[in-house]
GUVO-170779 format. One record per residue (C-alpha): x, y, z; residue in three letters. Coordinates in pm, whole numbers, padded with zeros to 5 digits, always signed. Layout:
BEGIN
XYZALA
...
END
This chain:
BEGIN
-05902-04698+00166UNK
-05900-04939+00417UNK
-05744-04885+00735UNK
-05402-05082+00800UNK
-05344-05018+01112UNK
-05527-04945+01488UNK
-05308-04695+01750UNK
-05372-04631+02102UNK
-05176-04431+02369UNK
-05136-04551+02749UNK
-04928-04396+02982UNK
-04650-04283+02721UNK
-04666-04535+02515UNK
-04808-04542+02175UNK
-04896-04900+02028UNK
-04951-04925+01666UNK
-05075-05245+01561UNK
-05064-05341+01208UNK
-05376-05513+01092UNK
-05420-05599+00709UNK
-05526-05989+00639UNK
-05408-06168+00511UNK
-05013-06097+00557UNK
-05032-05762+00602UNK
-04878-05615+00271UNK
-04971-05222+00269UNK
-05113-05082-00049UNK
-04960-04741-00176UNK
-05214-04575+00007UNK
-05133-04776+00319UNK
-04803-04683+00319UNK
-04828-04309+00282UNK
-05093-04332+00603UNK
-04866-04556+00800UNK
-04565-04290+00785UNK
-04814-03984+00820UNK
-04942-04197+01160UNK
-04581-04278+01310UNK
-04473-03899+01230UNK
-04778-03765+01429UNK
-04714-04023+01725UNK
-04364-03859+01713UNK
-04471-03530+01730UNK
-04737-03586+02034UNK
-04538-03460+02352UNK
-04762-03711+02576UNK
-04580-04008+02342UNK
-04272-04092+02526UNK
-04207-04409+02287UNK
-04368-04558+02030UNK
-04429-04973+01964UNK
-04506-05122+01675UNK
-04626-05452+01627UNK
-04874-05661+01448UNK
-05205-05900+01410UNK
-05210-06219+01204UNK
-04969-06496+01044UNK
-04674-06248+01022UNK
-04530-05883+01122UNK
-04550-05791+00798UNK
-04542-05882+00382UNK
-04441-05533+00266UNK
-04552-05402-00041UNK
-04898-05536-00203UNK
-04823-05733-00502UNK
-05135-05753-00646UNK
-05178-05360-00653UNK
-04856-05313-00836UNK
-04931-05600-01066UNK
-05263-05431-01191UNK
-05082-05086-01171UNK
-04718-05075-01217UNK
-04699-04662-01261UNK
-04779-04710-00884UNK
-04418-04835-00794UNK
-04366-04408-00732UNK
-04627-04413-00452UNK
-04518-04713-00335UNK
-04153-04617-00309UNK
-04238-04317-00134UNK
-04439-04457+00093UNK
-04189-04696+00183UNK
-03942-04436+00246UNK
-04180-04218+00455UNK
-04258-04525+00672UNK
-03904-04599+00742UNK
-03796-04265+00799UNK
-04062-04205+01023UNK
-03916-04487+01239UNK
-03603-04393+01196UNK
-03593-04009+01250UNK
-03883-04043+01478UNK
-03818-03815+01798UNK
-03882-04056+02041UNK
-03785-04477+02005UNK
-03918-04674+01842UNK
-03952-05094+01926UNK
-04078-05346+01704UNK
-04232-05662+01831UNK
-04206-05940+01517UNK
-04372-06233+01450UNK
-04411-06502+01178UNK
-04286-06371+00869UNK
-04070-06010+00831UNK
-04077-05951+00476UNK
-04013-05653+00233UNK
-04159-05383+00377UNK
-04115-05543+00732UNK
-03742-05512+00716UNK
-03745-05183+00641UNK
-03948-05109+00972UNK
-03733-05345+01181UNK
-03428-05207+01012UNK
-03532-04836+01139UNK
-03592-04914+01445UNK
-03409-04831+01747UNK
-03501-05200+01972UNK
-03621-05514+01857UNK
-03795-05784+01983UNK
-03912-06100+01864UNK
-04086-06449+01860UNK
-03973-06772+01888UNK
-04158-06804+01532UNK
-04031-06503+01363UNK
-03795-06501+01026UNK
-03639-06277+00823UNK
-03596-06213+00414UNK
-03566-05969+00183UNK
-03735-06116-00121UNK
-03699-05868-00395UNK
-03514-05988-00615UNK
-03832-06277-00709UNK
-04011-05951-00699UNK
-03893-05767-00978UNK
-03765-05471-00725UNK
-03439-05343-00505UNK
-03450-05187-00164UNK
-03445-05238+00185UNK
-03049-05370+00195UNK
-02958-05047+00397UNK
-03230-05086+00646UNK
-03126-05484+00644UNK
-02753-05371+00674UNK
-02831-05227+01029UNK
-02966-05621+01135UNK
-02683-05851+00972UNK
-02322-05826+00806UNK
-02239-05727+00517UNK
-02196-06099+00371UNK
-02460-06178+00527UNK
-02716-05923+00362UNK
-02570-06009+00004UNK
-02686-06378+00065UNK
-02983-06320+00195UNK
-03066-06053-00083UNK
-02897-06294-00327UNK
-03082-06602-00292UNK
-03395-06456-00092UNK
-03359-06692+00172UNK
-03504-06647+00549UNK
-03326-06647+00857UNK
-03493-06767+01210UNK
-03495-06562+01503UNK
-03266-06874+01684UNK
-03009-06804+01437UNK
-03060-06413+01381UNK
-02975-06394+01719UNK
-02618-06427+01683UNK
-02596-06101+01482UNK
-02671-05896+01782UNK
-02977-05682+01637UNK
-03252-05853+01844UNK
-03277-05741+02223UNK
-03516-06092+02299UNK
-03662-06390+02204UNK
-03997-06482+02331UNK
-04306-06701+02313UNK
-04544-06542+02030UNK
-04795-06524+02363UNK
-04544-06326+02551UNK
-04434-06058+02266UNK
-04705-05806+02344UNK
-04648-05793+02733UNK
-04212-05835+02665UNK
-04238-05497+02398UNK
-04456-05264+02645UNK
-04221-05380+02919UNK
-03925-05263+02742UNK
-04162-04932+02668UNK
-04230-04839+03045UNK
-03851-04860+03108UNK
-03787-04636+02875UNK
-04111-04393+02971UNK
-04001-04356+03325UNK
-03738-04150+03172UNK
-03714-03783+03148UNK
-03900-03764+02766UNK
-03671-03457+02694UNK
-03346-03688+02751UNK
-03484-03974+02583UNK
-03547-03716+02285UNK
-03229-03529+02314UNK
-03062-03905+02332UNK
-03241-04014+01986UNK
-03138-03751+01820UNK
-02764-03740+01920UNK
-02769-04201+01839UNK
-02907-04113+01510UNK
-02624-03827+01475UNK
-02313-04067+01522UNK
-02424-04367+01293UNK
-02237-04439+00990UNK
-02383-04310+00718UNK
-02695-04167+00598UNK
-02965-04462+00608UNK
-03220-04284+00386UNK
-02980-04154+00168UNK
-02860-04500+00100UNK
-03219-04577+00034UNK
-03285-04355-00180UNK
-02999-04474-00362UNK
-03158-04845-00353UNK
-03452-04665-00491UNK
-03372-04545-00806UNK
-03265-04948-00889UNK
-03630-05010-00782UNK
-03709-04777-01066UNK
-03447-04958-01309UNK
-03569-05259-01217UNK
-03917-05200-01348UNK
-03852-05089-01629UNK
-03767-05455-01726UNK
-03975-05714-01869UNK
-03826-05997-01593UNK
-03970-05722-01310UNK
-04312-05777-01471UNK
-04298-06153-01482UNK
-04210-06193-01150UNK
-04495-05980-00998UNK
-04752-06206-01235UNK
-04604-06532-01179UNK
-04627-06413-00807UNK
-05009-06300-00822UNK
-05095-06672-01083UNK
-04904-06863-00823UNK
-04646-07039-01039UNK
-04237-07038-01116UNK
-04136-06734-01289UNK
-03954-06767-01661UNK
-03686-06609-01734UNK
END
């Protein structure tokens, strides 16, 4: 397996970079690593907070495509790797920012959804996609970026939203130049690392405690349509009209 992803750790900061050309989709694998690596960060006492951002045209693709196309059984692996990842984020001790770019897909709502700040580029966008992918998920972890309406259209038609007009909905913290994203994250990181690390963890813990709902319960619950949804034969014809490049039939 090929790594995904590079870490380092400066000054109470971890910064995991996610680094798969070309888009950055995760392979089963990928994902299962990528949780086991944010859970360790969390559980370092010398990480005070944790940044994730990425390399290349986009944040990042989600799921790989091609992988599931050749091996469908692996949707299992897949789906709980996804939910590892995310509830690493979100259940991770200490808090979490994500610095976007280019395209947030899949897989890359589900991290931006978990996370506790968010900050993004002038270029980023937004969709949930997986409907033209033959799978469910991610709508709680979009839930905690837009509206209610909002995350039925988007999951709906699979249409992206800009940063410029995400903004409205309150979930991102900043917009910045794509040159500036690094530097604006790890700024927002040594504010928060200044801080006593047991208050910042006692803090996390009690935020996480008064949100509505359980947000990997109601993934879970998303899950088992993933599981209904491949089971039919449209599921399959969107992941190989996806991987030949053409219009799916239905």
């Amino acid at each position: 397996m090929n790594q995904a992803f590079t870490t380092q750790l400066n000054q109470g900061i971890a910064e995991l970079v996610i680094a798969k050309p070309p888009v950055n989709a995760l392979d089963s694998q990928q994902w299962l690593a990528l949780a086991q690596q944010i859970e360790t960060l969390g559980a370092n006492p010398e990480v005070r907070v944790i940044v994730i951002r990425a390399e290349g045209r986009g944040f990042c693709a989600g799921v790989d495509i091609k992988e599931l196309d050749k091996h469908p059984e692996r949707i299992v692996e897949v789906n709980a790797g996804n939910y590892a990842t995310f509830k690493a984020v979100h259940r991770n001790p200490v808090p979490v920012i994500v610095a976007v770019h280019g395209f947030v897909l899949g897989g890359g709502i589900g991290i931006t959804g978990a996370a506790d700040i968010v900050v993004a580029s002038e270029c980023a966008s937004f969709a949930l996609p997986e409907v033209d992918r033959g799978a469910m998920g991610g709508g709680a972890h979009l839930q905690r970026l837009f509206p209610v309406q909002k995350v039925r259209y988007l999951f709906f038609t699979g249409d992206s939203i800009g940063a410029r007009e995400a903004l409205q909905y309150g979930f991102i913290e900043r917009i910045v130049a794509k040159d500036q994203l690094r530097e604006t994250a790890l700024g927002i990181a040594a504010k928060i690392a200044e801080k006593s690390p047991g208050m910042i963890r006692i803090a996390k813990e009690a935020l996480n405690g008064i949100e509505d709902g359980n947000l990997e319960d109601k993934y879970r619950w998303e899950q088992g349509f993933t599981m209904q949804a491949y089971s039919s034969p449209d599921s399959a014809e969107t992941r190989r009209a996806f991987v030949e490049k053409r219009d799916a039939k239905f």
